[in-house]
C-alpha positions as CSV (number, residue, x, y, z in Angstrom):
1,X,69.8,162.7,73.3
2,X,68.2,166.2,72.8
3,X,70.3,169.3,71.8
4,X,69.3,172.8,72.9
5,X,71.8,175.6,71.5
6,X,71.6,178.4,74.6
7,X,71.7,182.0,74.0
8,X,75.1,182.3,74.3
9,X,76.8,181.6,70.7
10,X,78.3,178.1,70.5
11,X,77.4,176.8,73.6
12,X,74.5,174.2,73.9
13,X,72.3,172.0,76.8
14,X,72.3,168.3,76.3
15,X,69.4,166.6,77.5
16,X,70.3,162.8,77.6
17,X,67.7,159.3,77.3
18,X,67.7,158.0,80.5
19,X,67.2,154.2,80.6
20,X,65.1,153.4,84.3
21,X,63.8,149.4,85.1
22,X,63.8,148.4,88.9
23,X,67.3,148.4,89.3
24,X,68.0,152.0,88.6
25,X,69.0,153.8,85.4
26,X,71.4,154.2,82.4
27,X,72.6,157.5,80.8
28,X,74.6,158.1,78.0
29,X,75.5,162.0,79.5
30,X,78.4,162.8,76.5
31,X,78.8,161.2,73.0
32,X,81.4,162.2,70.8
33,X,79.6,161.6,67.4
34,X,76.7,164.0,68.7
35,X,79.2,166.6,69.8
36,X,81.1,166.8,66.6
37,X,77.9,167.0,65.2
38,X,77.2,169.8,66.9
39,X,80.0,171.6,67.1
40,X,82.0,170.5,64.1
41,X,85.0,169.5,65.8
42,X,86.2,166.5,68.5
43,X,86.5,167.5,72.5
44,X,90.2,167.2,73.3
45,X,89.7,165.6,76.5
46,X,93.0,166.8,78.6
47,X,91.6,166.7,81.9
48,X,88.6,165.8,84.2
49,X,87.6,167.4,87.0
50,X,85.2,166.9,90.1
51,X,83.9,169.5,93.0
52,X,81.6,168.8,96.0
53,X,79.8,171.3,97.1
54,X,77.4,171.9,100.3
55,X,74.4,173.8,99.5
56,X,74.5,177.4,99.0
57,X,78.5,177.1,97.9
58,X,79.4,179.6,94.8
59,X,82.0,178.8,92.5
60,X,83.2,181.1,89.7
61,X,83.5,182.9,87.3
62,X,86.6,181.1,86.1
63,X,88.0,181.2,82.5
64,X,91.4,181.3,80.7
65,X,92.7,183.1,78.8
66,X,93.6,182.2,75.2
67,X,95.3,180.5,73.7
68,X,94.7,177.7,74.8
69,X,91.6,178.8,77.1
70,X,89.6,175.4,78.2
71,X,86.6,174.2,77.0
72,X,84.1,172.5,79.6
73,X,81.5,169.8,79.3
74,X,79.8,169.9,82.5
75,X,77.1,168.1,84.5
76,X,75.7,167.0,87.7
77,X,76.5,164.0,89.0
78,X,74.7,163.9,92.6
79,X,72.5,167.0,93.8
80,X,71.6,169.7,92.0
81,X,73.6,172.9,91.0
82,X,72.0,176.3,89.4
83,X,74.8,176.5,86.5
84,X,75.9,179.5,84.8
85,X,77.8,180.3,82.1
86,X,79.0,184.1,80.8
87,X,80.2,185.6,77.6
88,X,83.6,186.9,78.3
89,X,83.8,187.1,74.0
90,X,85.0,190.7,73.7
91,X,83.1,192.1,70.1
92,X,80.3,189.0,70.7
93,X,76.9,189.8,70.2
94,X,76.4,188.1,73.8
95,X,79.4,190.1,75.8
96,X,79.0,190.3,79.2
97,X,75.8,188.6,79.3
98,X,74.9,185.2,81.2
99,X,72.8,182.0,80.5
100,X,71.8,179.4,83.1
101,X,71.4,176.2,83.1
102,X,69.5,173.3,85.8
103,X,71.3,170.6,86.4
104,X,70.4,167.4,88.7
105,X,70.6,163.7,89.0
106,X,66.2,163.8,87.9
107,X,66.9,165.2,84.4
108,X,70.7,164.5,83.5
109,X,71.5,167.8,81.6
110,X,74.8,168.6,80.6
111,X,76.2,171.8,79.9
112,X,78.6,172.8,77.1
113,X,80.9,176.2,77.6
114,X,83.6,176.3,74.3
115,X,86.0,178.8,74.4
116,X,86.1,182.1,75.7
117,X,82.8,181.5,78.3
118,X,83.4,182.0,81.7
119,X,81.6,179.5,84.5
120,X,80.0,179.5,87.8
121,X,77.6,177.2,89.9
122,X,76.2,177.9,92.4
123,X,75.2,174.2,94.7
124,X,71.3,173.6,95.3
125,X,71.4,170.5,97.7
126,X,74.7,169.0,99.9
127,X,77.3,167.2,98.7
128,X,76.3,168.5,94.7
129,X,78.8,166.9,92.7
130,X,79.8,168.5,89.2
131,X,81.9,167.3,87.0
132,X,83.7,168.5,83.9
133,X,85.1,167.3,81.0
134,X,88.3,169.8,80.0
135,X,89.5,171.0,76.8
136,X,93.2,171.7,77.8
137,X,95.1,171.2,81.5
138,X,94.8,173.7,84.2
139,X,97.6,176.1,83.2
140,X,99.2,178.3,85.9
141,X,99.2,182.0,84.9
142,X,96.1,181.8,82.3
143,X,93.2,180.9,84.3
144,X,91.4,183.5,86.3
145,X,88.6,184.7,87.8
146,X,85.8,187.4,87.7
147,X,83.1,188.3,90.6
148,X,80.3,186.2,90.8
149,X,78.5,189.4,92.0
150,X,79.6,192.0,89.7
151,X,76.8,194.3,88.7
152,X,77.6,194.6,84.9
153,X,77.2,190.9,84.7
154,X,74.3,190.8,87.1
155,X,73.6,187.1,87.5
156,X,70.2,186.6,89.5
157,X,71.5,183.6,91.9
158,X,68.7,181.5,93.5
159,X,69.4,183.2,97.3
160,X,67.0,185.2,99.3
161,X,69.8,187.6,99.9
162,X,69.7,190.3,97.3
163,X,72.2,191.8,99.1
164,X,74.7,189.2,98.1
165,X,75.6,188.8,101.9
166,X,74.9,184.6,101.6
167,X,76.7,184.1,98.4
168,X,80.0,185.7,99.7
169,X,79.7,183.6,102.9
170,X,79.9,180.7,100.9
171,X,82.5,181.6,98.3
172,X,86.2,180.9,98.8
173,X,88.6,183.8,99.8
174,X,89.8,183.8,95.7
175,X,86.8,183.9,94.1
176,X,85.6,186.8,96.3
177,X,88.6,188.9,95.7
178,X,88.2,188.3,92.2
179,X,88.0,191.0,89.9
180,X,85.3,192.8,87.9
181,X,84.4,192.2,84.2
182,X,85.2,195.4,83.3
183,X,88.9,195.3,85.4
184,X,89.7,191.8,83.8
185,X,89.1,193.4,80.2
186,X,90.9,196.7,80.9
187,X,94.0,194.4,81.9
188,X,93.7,193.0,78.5
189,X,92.7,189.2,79.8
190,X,89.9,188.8,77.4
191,X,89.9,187.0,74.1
192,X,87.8,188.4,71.0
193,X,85.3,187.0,69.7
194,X,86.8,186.6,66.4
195,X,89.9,185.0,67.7
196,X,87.7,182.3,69.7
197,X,85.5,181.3,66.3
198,X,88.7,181.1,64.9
199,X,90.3,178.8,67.1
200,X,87.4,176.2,67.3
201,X,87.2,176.3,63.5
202,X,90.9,175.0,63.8
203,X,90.2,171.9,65.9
């Protein structure tokens, strides 16, 4: 199991062995002792998610607030999804800014977003499956949402629209009325950067 730390503090790619023979293949996609290595801390597993997605399908940006803000460990399950990731840290060196990450069922990369990150896919192939490892349980009233085509954030989706004209035909009716980074921080939404280190040094 190779670990790549991303350019976004704290968070990290996980590129896992794969065992293949003739009757298919093995993967070991999350290991706890390689995680608190890592990361110096355990994953609280609280919850486990799923999404299928048809190809072309944006999800995101989602985060929550904290405390207790969620934690995601995140991979690809069938398909293949363009995965993003964003620095909603306010005072991090990173703020506002966005790293990407591949993932498919050919290389088996897993994603990991602590604290304080914000996250988006957008789906490659039909019926992409992603699935995510949570932190904490969805919590009414603390998870939100930020444009997946807001220009201070400027994520470069894989679309030949530039206009942004196929990504919002294939967003759900929340996620395109979702606010702008600098309108979620003005309504005081955003952790600090300081406040986030500190809480993962707690676990």
């Amino acid at each position: 199991m190779i670990v790549r730390e991303l350019s976004l503090p704290g968070s990290f790619e996980v590129a896992p062995v794969q065992h293949l023979d003739d009757r298919g293949n093995f993967v070991e996609w999350f290991r706890e002792d390689v995680f608190r290595r890592v990361t110096g801390h355990d994953l609280r597993l609280a919850q486990a998610n799923c999404s299928v997605s048809s190809t072309g399908t944006v999800r995101g940006i989602h985060f929550a607030q904290l405390p207790p803000s969620q934690a995601k460990f995140v991979t690809c399950v069938h398909g293949a999804a363009f995965d993003v990731m964003v620095d909603l840290r306010a005072g991090s060196p990173t703020f506002g800014q966005w790293q990407s990450v591949f993932l498919d069922t050919r290389h088996r990369r897993a994603a990991y977003l602590p604290e304080g990150l914000g996250h988006a896919f957008m789906a490659l192939e039909d019926h992409t499956v992603i699935t995510y490892l949570c932190s904490t349980p969805h919590v009414p009233g603390r998870e939100h949402g930020i444009h997946p085509l807001d220009p201070q954030i400027g994520i470069e989706w894989p679309t030949e629209s530039p206009t942004g004209e196929a990504i919002r035909a294939r967003m759900s009716p929340k996620d395109d009325a979702a606010p702008t980074l600098a309108e979620v921080q003005e309504r005081g939404l955003l952790a600090t950067y300081e406040d986030c280190v500190a809480f993962a040094r707690s676990l």
